[in-house]
C-alpha positions as YAML, in Angstrom:
chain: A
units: angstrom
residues:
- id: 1
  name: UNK
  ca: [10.98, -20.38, -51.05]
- id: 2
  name: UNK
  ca: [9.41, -21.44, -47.64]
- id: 3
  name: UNK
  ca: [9.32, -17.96, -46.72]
- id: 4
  name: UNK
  ca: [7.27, -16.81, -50.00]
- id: 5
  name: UNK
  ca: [5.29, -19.97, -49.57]
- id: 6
  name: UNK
  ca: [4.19, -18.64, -46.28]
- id: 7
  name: UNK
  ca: [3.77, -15.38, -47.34]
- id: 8
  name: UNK
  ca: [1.45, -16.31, -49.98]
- id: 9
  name: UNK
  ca: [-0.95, -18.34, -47.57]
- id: 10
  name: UNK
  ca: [-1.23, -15.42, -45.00]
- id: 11
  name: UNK
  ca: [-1.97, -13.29, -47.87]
- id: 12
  name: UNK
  ca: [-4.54, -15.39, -49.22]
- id: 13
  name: UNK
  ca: [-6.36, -16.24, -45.70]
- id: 14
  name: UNK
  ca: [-6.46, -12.73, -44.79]
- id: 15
  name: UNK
  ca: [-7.79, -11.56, -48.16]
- id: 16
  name: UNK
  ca: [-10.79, -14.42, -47.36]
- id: 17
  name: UNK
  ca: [-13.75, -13.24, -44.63]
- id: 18
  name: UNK
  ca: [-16.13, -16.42, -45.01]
- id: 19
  name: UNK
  ca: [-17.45, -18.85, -42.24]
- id: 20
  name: UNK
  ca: [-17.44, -22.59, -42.32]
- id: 21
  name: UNK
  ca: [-17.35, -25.39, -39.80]
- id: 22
  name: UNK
  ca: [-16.48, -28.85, -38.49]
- id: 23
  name: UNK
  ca: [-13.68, -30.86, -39.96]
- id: 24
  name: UNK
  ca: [-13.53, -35.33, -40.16]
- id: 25
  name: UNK
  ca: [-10.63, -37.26, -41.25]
- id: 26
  name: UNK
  ca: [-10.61, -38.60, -44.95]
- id: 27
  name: UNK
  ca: [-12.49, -41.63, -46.29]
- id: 28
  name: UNK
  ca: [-9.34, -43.15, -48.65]
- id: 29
  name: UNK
  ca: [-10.26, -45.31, -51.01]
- id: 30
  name: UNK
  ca: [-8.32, -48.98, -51.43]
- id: 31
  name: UNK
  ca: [-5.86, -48.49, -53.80]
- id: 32
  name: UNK
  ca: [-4.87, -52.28, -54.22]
- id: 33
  name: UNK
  ca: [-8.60, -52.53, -56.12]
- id: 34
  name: UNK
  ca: [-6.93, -51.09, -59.96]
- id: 35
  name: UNK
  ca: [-8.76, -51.50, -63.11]
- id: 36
  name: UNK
  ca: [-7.48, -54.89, -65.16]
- id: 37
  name: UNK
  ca: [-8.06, -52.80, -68.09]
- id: 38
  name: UNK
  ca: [-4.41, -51.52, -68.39]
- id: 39
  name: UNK
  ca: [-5.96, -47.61, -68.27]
- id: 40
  name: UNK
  ca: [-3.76, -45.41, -66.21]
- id: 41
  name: UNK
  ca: [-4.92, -45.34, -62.42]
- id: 42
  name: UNK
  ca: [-5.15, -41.59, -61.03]
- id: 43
  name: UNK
  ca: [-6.45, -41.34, -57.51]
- id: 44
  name: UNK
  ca: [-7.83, -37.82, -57.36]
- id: 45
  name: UNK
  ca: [-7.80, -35.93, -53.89]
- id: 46
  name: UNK
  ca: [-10.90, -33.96, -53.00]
- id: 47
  name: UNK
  ca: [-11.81, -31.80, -50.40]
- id: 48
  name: UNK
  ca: [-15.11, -30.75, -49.42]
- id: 49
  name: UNK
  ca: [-16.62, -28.25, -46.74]
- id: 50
  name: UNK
  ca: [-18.99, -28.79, -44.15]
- id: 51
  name: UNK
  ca: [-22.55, -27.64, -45.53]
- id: 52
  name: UNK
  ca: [-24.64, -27.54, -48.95]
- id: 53
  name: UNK
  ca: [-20.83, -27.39, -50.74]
- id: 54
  name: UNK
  ca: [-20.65, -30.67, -49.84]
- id: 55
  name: UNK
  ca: [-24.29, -32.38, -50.29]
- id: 56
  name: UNK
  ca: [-24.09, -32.89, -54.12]
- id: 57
  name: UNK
  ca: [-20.93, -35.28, -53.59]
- id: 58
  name: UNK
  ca: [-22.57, -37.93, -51.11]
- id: 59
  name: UNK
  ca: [-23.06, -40.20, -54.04]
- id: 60
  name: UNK
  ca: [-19.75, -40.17, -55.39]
- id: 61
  name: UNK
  ca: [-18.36, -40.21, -52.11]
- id: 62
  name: UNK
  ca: [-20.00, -43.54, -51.58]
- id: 63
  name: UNK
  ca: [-19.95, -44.87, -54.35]
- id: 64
  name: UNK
  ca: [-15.89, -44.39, -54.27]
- id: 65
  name: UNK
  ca: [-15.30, -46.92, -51.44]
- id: 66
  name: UNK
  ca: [-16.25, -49.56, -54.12]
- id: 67
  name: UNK
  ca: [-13.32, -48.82, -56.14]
- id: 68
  name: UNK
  ca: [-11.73, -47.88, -59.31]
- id: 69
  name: UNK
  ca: [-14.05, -45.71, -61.22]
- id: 70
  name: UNK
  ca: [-13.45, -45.11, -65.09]
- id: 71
  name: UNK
  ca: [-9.77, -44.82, -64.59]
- id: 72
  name: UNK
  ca: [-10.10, -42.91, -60.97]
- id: 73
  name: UNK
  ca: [-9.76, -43.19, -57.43]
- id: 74
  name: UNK
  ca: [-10.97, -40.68, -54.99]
- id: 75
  name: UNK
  ca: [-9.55, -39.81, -51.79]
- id: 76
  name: UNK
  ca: [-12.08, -37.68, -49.81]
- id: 77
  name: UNK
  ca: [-11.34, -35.27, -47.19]
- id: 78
  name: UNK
  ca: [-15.32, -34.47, -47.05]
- id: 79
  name: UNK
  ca: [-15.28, -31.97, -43.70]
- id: 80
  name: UNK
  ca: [-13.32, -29.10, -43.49]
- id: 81
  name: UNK
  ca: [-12.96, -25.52, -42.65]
- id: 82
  name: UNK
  ca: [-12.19, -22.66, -44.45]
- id: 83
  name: UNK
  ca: [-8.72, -22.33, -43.39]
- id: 84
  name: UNK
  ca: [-7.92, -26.05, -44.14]
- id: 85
  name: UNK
  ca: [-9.22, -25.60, -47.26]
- id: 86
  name: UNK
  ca: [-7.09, -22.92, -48.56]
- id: 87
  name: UNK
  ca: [-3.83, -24.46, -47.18]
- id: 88
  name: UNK
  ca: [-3.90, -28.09, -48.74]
- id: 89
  name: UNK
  ca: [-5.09, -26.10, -52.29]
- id: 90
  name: UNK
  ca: [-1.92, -23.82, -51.65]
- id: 91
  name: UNK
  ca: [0.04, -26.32, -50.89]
- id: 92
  name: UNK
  ca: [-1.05, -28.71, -53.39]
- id: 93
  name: UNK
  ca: [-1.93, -31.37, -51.05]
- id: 94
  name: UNK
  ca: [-5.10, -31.66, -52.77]
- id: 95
  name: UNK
  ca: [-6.77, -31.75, -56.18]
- id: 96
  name: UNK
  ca: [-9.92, -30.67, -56.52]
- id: 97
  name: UNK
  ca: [-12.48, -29.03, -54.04]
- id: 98
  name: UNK
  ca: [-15.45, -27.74, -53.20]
- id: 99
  name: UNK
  ca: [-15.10, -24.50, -51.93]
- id: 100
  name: UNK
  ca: [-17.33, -21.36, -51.88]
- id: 101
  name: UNK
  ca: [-17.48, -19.14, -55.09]
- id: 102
  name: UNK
  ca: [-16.10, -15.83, -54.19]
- id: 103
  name: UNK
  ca: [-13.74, -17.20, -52.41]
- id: 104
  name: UNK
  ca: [-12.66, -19.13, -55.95]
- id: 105
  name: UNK
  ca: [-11.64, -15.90, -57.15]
- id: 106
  name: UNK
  ca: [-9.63, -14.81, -54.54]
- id: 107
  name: UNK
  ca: [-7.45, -18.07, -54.70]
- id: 108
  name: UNK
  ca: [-7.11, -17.28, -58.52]
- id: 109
  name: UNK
  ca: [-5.78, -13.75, -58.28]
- id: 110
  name: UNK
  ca: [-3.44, -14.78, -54.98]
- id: 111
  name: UNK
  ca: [-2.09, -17.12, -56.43]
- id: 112
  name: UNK
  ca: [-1.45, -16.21, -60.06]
- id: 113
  name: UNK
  ca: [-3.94, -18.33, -61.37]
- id: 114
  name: UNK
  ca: [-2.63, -22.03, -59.98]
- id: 115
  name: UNK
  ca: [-6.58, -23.17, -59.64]
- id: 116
  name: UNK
  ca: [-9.17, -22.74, -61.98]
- id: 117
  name: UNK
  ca: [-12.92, -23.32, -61.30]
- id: 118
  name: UNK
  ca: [-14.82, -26.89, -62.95]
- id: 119
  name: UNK
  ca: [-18.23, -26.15, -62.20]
- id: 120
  name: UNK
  ca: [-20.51, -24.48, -60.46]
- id: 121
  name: UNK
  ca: [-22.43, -27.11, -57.60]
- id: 122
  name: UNK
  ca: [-24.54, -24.80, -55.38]
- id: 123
  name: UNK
  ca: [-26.92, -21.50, -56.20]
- id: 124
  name: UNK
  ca: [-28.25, -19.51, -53.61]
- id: 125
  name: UNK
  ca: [-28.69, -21.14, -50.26]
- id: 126
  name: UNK
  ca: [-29.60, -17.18, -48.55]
- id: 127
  name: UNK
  ca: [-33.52, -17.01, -46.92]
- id: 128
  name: UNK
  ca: [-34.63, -13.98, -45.40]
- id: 129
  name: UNK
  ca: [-36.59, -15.62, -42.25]
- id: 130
  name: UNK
  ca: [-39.03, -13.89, -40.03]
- id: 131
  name: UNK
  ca: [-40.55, -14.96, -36.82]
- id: 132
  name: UNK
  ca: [-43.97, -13.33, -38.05]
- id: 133
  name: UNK
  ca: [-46.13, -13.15, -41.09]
- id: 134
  name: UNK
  ca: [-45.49, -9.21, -41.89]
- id: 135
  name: UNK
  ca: [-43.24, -9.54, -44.70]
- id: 136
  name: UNK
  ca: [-44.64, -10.46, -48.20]
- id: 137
  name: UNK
  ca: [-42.17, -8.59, -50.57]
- id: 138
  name: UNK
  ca: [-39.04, -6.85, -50.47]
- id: 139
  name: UNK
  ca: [-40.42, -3.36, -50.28]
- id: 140
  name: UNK
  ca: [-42.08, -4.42, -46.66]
- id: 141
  name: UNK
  ca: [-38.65, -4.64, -45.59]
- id: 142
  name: UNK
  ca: [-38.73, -0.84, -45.47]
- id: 143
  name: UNK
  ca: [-37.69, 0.76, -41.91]
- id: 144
  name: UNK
  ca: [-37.17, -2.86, -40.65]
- id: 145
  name: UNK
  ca: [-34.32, -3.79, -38.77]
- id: 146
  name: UNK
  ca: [-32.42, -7.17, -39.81]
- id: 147
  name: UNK
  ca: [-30.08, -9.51, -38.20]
- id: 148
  name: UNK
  ca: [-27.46, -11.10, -40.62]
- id: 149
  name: UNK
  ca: [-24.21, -12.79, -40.36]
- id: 150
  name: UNK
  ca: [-21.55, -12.27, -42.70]
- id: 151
  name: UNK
  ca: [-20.18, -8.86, -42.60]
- id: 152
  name: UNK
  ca: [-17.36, -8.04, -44.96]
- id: 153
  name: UNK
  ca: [-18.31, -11.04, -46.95]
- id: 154
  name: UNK
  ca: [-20.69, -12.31, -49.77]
- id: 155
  name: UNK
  ca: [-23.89, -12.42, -47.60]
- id: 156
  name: UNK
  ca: [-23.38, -8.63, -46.76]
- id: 157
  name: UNK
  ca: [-22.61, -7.80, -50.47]
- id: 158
  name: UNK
  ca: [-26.16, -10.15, -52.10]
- id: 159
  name: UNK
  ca: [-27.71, -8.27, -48.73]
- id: 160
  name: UNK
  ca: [-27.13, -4.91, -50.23]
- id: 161
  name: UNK
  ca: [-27.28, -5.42, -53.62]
- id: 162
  name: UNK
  ca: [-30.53, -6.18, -53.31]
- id: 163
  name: UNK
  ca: [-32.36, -3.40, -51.06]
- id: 164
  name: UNK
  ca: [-30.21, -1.18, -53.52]
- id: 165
  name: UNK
  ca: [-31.68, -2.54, -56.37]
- id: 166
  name: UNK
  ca: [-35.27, -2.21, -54.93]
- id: 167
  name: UNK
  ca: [-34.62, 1.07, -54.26]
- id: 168
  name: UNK
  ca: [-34.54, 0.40, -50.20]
- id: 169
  name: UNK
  ca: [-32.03, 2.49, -48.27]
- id: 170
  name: UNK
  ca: [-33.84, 2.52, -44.47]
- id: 171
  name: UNK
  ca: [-33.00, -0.86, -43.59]
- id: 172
  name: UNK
  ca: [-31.10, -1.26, -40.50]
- id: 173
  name: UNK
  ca: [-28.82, -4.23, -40.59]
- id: 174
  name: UNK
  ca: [-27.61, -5.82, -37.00]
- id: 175
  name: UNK
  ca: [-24.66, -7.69, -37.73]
- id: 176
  name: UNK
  ca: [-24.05, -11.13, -35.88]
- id: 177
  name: UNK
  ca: [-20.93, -13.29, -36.10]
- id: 178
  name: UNK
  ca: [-22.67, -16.30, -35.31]
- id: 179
  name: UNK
  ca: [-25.66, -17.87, -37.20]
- id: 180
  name: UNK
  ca: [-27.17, -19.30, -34.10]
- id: 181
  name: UNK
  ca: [-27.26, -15.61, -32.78]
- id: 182
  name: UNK
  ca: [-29.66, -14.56, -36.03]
- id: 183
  name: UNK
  ca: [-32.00, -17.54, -34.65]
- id: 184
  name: UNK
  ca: [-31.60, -16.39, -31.41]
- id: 185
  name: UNK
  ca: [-32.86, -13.23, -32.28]
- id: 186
  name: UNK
  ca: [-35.46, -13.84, -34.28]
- id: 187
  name: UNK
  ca: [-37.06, -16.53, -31.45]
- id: 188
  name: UNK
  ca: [-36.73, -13.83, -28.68]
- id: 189
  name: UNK
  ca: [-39.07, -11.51, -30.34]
- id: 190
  name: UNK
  ca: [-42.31, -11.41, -32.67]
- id: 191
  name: UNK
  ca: [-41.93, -10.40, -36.60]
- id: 192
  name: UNK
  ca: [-38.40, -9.98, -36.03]
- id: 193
  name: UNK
  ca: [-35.91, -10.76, -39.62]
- id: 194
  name: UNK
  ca: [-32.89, -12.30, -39.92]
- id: 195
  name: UNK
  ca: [-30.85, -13.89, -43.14]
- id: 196
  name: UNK
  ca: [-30.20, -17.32, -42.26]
- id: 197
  name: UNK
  ca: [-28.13, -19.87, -44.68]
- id: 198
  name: UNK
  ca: [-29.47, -23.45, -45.68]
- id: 199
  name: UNK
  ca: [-29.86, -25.83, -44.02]
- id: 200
  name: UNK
  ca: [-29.87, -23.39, -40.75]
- id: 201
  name: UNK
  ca: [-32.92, -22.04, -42.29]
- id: 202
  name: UNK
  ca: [-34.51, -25.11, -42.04]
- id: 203
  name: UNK
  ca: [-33.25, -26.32, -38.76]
- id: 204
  name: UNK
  ca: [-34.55, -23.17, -36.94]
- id: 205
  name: UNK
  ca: [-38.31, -23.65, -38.39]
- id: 206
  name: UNK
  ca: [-38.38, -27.44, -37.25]
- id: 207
  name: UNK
  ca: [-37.11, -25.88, -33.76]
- id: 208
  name: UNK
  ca: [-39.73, -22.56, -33.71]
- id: 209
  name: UNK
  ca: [-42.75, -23.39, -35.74]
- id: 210
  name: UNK
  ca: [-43.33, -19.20, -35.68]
- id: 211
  name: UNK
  ca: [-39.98, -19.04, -37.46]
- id: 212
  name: UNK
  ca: [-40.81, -18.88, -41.36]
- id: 213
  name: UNK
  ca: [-39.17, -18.17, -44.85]
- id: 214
  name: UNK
  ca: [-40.52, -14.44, -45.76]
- id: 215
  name: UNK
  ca: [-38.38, -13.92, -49.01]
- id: 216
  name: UNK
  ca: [-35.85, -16.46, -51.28]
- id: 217
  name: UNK
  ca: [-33.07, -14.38, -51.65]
- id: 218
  name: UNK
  ca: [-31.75, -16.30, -54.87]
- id: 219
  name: UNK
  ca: [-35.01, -15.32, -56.78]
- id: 220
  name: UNK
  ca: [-35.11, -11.33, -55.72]
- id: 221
  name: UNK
  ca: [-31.68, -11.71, -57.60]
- id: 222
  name: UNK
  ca: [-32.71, -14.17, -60.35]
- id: 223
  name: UNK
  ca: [-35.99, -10.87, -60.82]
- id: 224
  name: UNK
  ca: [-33.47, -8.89, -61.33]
- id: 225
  name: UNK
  ca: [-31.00, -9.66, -63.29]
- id: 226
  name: UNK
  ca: [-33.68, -11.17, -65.48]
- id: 227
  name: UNK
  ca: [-33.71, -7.56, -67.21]
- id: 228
  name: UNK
  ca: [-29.96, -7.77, -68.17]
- id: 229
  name: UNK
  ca: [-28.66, -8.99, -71.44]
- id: 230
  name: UNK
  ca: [-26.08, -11.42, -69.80]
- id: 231
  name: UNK
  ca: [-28.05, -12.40, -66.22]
- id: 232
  name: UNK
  ca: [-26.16, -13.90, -63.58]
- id: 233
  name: UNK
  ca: [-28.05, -15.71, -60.21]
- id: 234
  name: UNK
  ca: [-26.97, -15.59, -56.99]
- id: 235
  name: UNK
  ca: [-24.60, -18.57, -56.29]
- id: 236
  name: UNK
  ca: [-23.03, -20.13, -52.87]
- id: 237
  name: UNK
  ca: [-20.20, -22.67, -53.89]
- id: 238
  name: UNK
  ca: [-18.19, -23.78, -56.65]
- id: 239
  name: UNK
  ca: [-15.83, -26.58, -57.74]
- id: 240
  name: UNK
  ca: [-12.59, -26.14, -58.20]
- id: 241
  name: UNK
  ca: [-8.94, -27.85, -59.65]
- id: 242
  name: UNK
  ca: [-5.31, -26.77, -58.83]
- id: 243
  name: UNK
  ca: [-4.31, -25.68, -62.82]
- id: 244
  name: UNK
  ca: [-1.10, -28.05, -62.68]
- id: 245
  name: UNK
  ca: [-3.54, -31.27, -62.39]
- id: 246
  name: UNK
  ca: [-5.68, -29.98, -64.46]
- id: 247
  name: UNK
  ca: [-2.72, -29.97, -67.14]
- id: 248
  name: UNK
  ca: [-1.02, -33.33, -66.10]
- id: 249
  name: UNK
  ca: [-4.17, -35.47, -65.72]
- id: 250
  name: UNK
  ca: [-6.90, -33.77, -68.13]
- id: 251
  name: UNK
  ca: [-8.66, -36.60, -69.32]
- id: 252
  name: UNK
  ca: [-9.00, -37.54, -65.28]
- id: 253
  name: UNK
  ca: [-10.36, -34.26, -64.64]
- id: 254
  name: UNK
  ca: [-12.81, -34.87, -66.76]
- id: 255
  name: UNK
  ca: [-13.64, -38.25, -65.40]
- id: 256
  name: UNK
  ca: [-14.18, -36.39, -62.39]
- id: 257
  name: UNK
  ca: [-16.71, -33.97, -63.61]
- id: 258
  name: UNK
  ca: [-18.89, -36.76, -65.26]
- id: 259
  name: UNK
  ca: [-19.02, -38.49, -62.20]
- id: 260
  name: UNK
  ca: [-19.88, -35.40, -60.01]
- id: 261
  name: UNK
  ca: [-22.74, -34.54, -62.39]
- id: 262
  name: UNK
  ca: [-24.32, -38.01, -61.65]
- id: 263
  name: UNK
  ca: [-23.86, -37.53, -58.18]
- id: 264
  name: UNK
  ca: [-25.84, -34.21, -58.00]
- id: 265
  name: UNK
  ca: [-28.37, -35.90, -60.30]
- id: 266
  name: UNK
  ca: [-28.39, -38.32, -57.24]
- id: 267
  name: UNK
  ca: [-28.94, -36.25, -55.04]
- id: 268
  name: UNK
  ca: [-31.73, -34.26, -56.83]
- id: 269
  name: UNK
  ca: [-34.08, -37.30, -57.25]
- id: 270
  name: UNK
  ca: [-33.06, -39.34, -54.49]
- id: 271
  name: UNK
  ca: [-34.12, -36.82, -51.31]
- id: 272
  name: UNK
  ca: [-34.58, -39.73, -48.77]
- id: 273
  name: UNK
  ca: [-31.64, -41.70, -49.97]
- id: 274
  name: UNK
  ca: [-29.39, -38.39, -50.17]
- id: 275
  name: UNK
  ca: [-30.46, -37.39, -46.72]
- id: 276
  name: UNK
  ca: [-29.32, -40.61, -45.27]
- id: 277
  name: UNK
  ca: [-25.69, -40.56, -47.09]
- id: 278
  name: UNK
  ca: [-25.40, -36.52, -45.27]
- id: 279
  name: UNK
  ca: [-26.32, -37.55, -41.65]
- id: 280
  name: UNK
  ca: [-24.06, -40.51, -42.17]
- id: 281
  name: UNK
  ca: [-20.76, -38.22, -42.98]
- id: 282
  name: UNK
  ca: [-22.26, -35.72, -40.09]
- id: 283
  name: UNK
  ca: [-23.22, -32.75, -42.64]
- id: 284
  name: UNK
  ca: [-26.07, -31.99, -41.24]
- id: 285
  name: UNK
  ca: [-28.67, -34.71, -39.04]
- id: 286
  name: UNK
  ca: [-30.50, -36.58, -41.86]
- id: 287
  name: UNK
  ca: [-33.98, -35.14, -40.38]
- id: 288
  name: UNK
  ca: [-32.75, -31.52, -41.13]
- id: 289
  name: UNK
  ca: [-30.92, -32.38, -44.84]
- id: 290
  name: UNK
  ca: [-34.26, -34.34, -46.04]
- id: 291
  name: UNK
  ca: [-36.09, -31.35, -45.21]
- id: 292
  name: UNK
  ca: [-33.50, -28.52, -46.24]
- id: 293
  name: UNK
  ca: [-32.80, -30.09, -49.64]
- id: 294
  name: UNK
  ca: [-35.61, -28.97, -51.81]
- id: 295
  name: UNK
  ca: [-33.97, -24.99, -50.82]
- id: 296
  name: UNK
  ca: [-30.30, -25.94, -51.33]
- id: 297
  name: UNK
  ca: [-30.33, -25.12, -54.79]
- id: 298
  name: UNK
  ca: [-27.48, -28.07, -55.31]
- id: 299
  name: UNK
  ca: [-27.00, -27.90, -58.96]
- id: 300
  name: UNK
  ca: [-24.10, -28.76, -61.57]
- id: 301
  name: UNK
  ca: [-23.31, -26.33, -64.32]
- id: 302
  name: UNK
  ca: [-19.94, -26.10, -66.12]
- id: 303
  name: UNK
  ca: [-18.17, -25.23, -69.53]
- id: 304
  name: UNK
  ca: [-19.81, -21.42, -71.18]
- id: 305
  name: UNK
  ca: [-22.87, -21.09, -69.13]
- id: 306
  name: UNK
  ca: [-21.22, -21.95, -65.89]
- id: 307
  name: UNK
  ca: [-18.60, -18.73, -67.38]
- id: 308
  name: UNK
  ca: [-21.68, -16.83, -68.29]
- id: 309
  name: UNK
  ca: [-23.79, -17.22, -64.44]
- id: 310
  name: UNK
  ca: [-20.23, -17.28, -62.14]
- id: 311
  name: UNK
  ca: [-18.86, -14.29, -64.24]
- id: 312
  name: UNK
  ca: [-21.83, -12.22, -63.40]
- id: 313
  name: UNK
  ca: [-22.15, -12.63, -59.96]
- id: 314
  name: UNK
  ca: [-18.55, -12.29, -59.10]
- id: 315
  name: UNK
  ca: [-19.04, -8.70, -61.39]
- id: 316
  name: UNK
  ca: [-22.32, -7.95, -58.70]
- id: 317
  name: UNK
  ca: [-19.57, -8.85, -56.04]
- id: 318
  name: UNK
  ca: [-16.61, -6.62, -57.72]
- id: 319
  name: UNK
  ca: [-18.93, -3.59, -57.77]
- id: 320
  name: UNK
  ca: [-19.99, -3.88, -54.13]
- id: 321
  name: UNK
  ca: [-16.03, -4.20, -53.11]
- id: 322
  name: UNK
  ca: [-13.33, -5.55, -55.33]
- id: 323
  name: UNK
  ca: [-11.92, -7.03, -52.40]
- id: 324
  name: UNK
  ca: [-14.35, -9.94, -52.45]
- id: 325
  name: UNK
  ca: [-13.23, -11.10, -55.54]
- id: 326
  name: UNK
  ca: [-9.36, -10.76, -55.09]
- id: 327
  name: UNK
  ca: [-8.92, -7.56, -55.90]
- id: 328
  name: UNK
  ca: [-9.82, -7.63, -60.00]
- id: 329
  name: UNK
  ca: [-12.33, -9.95, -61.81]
- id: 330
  name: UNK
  ca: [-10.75, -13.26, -62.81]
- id: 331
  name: UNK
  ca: [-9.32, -13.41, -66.62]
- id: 332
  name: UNK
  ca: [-10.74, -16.38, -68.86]
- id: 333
  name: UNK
  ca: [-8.34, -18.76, -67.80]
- id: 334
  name: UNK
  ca: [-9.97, -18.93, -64.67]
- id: 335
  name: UNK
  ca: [-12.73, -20.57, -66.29]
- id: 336
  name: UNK
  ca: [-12.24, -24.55, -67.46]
- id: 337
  name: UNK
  ca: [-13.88, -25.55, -70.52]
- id: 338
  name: UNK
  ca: [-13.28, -28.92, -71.60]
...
């Protein structure tokens, strides 16, 4: 069993090609403050990635430390990395998480459908950045040479879909495997491009005031798809529950969700305050998240629409190479609906 066990997780890591960083010890709530009300207590473990994945939760996540919450407890393991994410979910050593949405598919078909995705929390955070003031539309992209990180993953795949879609096929692409190199590049060198992620977008304009955002990647998609019968929109990160807690502690689950939509509701209205709450848990500096959040596109959808938007753009994905999505498009019990 150990040996399939570890089969499983090399499978599933090596089926992933996505970049994340930094990792903090979890913030565990006090367990000894239980509700008097005689309502089942359910501490629920969640785990959170460094980056927009994780902005939408700073209000729960402080509000948490106070205590009991309808019936839940939270244990937060708010900063980790890709690979720490996908062991603990294998391994059941956490709940729920926020992870990013591709990826949400490949854990579904490795697995044999032991997680199933809540909600989706973040949209597009991709900016197509240029050092210059050349680039008004997609089409001037023609015969341009850009720098982008992300090869073999979702960034490549929203990349191309789009110049495909626009009918542009003499774009050189200069692959990087480091954001900072993108920035790099485009500060060396006048009207140079480069696809940079939020809130990196926004850190390199505060540091290069030459450095600007030419095209919103999200909203070239969003143009798009606006033609189909069923449109999709690019998205970055998703929520996610292992099936088997799901099952044994529905009615927390749903707790959970209802609480998480108040916190991105927070977060929406509250810039300043929501700033403050990410440079405390070391997200991103508080300067950089106060100015980054209007482009994060943090968001909570879930139940048919969030079926009907995630279903789409994992299909976009599929097309491009089924291997970003697992191999085949999720079934419908990848999707919860409560």
């Amino acid at each position: 069993m150990k040996k399939f066990c570890l089969i499983l997780l090399v499978l599933v890591l090596g089926s992933v090609a996505l970049f994340a960083a930094g990792a903090k010890e979890g913030v565990n709530v006090d367990l000894s403050n239980l509700s008097q009300s005689g309502k089942e207590i359910v501490d629920v473990r969640v785990l959170a990635m460094k980056g927009p994945t994780a902005m939408g939760m700073v209000s729960l996540m402080e509000e948490a430390k106070k205590g009991v919450m309808d019936g839940n407890t939270y244990t937060f393991d708010e900063l980790a990395t890709i690979d720490v994410v996908v062991t603990k979910l294998v391994k059941g050593e956490v709940d729920i998480a926020a992870i990013p949405a591709n990826l949400s598919s490949v854990l579904f078909n490795n697995t044999k459908g032991a997680l199933r995705v809540l909600a989706i929390n973040t949209l597009g955070v991709l900016y197509i950045m240029e050092s210059g003031d050349t680039i008004t539309s997609i089409e001037d992209l023609s015969g341009k040479t850009i720098f982008s990180t992300g090869k073999g993953a979702s960034p490549e795949y929203a990349l191309k879909y789009l110049l495909n879609s626009y009918g542009i096929e003499d774009v050189t692409i200069e692959w990087k495997s480091e954001t900072v190199e993108c920035v790099a590049a485009l500060a060396q060198k006048p009207n140079s491009i480069a696809v940079l992620p939020q809130p990196f977008a926004t850190a390199a304009m505060m540091k290069d005031s030459s450095i600007r955002v030419a095209l919103d990647m999200t909203k070239l998609w969003e143009d798009i798809q606006g033609t189909q019968a069923f449109p999709s929109t690019m998205m970055t990160g998703v929520v996610v529950g292992r099936t088997s807690f799901i099952t044994e502690q529905p009615e927390a689950v749903s707790t959970f969700l209802d609480h998480y939509a108040d916190s991105v509701a927070y977060v929406q209205s509250h810039h300043q305050e929501a700033a403050t709450l990410i440079g405390a848990l070391n997200i991103v500096p508080a300067p950089v998240a106060l100015k980054a959040l209007p482009y994060c596109n943090i968001t909570y959808i879930d139940g048919k629409e969030m079926q009907s938007k995630l279903s789409g753009y994992l299909t976009v994905l599929f097309d491009q190479n089924p291997k970003s999505v697992g191999g085949a498009l999720p079934t419908d019990e990848f999707y919860f609906i409560r």
